[in-house]
Z-matrix of the N, CA and C atoms (Angstrom, degrees):
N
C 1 1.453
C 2 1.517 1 110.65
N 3 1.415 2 119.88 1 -37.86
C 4 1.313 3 119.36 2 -177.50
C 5 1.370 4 112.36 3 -91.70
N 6 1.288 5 118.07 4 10.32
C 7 1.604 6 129.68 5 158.17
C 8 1.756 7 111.08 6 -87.97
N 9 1.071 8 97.89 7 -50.82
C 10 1.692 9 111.23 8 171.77
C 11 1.789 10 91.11 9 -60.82
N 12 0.865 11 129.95 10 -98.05
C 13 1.349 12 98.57 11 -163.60
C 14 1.498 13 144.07 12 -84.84
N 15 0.849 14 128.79 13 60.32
C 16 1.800 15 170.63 14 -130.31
C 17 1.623 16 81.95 15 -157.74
N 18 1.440 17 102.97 16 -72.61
C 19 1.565 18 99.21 17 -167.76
C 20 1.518 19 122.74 18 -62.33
N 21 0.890 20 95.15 19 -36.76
C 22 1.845 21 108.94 20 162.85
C 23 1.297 22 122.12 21 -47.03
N 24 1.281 23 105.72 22 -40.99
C 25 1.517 24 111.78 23 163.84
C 26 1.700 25 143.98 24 -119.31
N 27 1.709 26 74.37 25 43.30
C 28 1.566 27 98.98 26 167.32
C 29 1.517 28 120.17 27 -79.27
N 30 1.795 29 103.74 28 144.99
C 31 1.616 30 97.02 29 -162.06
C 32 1.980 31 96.91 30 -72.65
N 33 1.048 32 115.60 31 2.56
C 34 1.281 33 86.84 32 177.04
C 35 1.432 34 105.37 33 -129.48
N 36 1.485 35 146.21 34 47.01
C 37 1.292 36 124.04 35 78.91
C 38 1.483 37 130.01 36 -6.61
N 39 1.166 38 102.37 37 105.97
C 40 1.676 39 114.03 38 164.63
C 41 1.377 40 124.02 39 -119.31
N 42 1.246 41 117.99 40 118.47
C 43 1.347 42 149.07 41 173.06
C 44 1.399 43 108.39 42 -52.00
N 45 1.678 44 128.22 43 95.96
C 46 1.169 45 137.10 44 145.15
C 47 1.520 46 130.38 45 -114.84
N 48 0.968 47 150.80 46 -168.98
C 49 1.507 48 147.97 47 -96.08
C 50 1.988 49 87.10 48 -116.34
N 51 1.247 50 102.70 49 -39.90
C 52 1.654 51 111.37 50 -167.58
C 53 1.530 52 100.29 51 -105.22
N 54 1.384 53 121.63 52 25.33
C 55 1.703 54 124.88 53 172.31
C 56 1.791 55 90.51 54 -93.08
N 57 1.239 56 95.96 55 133.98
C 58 1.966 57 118.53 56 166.55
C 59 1.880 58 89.08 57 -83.77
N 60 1.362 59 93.78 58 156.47
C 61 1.650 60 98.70 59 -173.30
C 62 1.381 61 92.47 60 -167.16
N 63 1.553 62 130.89 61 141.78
C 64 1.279 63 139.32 62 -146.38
C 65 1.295 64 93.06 63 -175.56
N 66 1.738 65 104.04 64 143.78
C 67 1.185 66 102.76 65 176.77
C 68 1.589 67 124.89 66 -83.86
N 69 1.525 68 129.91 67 160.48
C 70 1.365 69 116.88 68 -151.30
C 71 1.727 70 94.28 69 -94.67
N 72 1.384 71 107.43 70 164.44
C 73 1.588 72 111.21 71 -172.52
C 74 1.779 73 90.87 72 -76.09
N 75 1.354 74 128.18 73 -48.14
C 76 1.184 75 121.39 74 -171.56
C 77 1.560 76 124.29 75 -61.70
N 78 1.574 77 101.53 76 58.51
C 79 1.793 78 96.27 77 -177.09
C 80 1.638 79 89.03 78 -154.59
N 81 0.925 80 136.95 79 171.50
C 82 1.142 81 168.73 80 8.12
C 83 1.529 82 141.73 81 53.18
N 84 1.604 83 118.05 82 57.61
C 85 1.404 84 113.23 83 175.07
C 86 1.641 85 147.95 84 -91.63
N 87 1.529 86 137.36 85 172.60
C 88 1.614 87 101.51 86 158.98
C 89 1.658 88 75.41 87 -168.01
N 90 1.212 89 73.50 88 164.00
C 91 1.702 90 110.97 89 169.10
C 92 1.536 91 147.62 90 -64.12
N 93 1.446 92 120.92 91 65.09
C 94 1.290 93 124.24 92 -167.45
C 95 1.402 94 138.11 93 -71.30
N 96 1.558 95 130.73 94 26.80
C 97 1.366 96 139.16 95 -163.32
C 98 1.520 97 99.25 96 128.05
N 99 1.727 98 99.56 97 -111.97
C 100 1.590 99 94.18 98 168.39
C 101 1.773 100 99.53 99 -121.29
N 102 1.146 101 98.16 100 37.15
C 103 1.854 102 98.99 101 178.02
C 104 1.905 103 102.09 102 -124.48
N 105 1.293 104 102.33 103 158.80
C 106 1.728 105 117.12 104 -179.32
C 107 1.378 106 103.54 105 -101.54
N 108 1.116 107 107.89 106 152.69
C 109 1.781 108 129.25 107 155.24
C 110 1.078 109 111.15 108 -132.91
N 111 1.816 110 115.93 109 142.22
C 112 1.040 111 129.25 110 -173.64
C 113 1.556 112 123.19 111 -150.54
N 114 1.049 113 113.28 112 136.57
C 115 1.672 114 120.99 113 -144.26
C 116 1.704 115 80.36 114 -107.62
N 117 1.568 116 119.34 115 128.19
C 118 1.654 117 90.98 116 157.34
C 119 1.833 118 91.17 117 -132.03
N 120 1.159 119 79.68 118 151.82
C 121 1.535 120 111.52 119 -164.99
C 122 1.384 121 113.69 120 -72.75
N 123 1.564 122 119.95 121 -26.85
C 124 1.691 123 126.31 122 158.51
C 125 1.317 124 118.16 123 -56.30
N 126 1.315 125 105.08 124 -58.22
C 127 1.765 126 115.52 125 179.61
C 128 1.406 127 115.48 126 -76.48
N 129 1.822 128 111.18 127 -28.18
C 130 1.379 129 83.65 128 -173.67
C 131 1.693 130 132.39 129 105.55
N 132 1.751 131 93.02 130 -27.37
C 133 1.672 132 102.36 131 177.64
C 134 1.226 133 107.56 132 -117.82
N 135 1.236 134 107.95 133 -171.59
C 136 1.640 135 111.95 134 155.55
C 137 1.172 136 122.46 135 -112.82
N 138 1.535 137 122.66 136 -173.40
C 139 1.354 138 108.51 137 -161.32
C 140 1.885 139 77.33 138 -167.38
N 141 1.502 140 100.17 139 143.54
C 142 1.692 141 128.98 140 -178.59
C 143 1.442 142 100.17 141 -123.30
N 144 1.265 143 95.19 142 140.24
C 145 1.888 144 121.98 143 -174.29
C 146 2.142 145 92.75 144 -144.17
N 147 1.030 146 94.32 145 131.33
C 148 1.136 147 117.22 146 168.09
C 149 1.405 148 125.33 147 -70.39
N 150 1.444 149 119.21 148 -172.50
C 151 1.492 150 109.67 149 175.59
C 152 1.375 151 134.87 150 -31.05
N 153 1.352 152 81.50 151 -90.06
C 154 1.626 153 100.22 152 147.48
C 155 1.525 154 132.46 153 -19.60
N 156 1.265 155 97.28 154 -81.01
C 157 1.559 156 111.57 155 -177.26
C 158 1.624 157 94.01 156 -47.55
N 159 1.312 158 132.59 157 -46.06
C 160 1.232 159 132.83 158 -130.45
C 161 1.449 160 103.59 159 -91.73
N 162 2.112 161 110.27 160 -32.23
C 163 1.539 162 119.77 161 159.40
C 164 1.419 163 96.59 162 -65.87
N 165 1.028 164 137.86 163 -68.85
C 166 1.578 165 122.29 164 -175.69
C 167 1.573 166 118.73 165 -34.13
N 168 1.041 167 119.92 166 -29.21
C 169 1.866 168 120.19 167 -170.00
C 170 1.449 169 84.25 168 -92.79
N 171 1.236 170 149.27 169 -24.55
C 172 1.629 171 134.27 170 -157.57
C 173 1.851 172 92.74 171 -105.05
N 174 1.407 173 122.56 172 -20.10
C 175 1.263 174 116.48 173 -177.12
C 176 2.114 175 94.25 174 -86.32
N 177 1.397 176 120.33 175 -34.66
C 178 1.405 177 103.54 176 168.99
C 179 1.297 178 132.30 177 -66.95
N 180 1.249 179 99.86 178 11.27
C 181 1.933 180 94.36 179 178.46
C 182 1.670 181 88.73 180 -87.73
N 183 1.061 182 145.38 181 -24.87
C 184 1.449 183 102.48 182 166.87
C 185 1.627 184 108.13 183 -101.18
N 186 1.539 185 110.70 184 166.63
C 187 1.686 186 103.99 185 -167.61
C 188 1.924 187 104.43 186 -91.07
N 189 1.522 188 91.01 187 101.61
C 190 1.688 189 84.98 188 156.59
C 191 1.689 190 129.47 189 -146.85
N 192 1.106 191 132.59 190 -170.68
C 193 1.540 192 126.40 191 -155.16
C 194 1.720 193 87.78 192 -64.62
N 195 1.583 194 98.03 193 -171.00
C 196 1.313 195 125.61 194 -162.97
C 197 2.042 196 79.54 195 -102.73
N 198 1.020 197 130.43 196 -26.07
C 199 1.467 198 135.30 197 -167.70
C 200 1.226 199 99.14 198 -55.40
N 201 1.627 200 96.97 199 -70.89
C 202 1.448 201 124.53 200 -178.29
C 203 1.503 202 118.03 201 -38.87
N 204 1.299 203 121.25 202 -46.58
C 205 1.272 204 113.93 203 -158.69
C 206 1.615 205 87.70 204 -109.90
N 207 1.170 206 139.77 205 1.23
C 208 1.509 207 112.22 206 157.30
C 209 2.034 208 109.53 207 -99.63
N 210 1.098 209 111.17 208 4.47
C 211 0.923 210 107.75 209 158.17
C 212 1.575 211 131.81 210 -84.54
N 213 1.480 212 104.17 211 -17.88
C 214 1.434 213 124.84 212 -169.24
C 215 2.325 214 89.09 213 -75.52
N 216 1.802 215 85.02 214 -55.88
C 217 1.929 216 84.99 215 -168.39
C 218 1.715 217 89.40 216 -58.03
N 219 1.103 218 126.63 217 -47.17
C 220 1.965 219 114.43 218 -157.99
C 221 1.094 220 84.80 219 -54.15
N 222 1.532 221 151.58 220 -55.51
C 223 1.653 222 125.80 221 -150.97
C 224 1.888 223 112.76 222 -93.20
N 225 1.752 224 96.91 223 2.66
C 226 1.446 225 97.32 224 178.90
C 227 1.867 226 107.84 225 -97.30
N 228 1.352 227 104.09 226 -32.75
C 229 1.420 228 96.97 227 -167.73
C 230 1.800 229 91.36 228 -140.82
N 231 1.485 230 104.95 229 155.94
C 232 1.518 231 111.88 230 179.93
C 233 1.270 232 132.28 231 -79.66
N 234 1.725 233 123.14 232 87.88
C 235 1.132 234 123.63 233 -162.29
C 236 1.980 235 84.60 234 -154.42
N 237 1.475 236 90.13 235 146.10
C 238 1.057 237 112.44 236 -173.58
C 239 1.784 238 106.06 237 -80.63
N 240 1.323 239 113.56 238 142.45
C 241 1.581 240 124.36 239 -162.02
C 242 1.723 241 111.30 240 -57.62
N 243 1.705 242 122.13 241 -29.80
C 244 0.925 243 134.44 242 178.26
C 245 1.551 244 108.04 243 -72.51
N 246 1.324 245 130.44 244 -71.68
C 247 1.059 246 154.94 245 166.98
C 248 1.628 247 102.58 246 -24.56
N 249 1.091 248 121.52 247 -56.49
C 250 1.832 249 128.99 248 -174.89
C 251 1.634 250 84.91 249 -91.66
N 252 0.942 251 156.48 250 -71.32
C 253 1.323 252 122.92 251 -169.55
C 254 1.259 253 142.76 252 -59.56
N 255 1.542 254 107.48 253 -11.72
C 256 1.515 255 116.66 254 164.00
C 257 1.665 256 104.50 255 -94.52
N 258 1.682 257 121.41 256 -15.70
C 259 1.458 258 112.67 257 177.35
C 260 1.613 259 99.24 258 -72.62
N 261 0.807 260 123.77 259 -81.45
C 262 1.660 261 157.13 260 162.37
C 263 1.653 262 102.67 261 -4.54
N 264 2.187 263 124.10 262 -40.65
C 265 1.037 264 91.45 263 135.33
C 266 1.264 265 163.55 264 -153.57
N 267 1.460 266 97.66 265 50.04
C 268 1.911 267 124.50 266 131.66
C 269 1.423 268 94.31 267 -4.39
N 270 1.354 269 95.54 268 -81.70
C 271 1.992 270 110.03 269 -148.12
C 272 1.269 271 98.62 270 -45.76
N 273 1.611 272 115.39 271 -76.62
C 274 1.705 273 129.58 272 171.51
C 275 1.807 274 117.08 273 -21.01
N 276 1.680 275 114.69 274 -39.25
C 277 1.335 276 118.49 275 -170.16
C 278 1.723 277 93.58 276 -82.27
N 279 1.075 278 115.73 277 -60.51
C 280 1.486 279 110.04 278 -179.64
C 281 1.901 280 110.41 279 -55.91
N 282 1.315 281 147.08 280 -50.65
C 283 1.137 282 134.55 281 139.76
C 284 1.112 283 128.22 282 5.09
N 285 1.408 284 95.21 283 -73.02
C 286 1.628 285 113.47 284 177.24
C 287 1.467 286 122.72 285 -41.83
N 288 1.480 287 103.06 286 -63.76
C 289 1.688 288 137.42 287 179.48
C 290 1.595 289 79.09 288 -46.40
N 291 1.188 290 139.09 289 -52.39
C 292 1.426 291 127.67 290 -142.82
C 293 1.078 292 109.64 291 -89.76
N 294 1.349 293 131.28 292 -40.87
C 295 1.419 294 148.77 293 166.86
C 296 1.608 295 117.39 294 110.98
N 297 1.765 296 87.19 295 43.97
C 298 1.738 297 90.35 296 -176.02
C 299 1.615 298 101.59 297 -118.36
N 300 1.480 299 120.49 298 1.48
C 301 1.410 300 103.79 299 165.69
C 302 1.400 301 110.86 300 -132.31
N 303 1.419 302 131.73 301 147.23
C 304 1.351 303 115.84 302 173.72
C 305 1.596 304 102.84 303 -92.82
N 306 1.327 305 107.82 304 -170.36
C 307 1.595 306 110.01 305 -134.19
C 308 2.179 307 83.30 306 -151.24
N 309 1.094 308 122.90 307 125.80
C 310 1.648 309 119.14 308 165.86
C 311 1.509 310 76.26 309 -126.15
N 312 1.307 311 108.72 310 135.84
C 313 1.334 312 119.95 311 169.39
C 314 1.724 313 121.78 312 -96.92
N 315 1.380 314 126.68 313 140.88
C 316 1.538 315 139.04 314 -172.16
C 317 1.151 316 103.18 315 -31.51
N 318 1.523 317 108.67 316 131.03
C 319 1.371 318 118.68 317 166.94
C 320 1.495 319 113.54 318 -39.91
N 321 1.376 320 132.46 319 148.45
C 322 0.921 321 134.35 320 177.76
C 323 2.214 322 128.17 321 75.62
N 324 1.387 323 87.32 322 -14.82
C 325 1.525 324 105.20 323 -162.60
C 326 1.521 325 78.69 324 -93.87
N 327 1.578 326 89.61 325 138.18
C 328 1.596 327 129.54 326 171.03
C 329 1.549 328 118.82 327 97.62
């Protein structure tokens, strides 16, 4: 299991549109207004996500595609489908880098 996810958070895993992405057990989060904090337990610090960011971290506690959850923000807030799927995953790649989300990569990819 701790080989499986090691691999999950390899830098070359790459995050595209049909990658499942879940948040990682090694963190620590909570709820600040309408913003997140998050403790992760690799690094050691915490880390702040905004509105936005912060509905995005509460839609990864369950594991689903990168589809799914920018389709979830296009019908929550007004941003065009292109635009939130290349923002949306920015966020996920830096996450990643950090070691607060794990990562199953697209069928077929690699």
């Amino acid at each position: 299991m701790d080989e499986k996810n090691r691999e999950s958070r390899s830098s070359d895993v790459r995050i595209v549109a049909d990658t499942t992405v879940v948040v990682s057990p090694d963190q620590v989060s909570t709820s600040v207004g309408e913003e997140a904090v998050i403790l992760g337990a690799q690094a050691g610090q915490y880390f702040g996500l905004s509105e936005v960011g912060a509905r995005i971290w509460a839609l990864l506690q369950t594991a689903q595609p990168v589809t799914e959850l920018c389709a979830q923000i296009c019908a929550e807030y007004d941003v065009q489908a292109d635009t939130c799927e290349r923002d949306v995953i920015a966020l996920l790649e830096e996450l990643h880098a950090k070691g607060l989300i794990d990562v199953r990569p697209a069928s077929g990819a690699g």
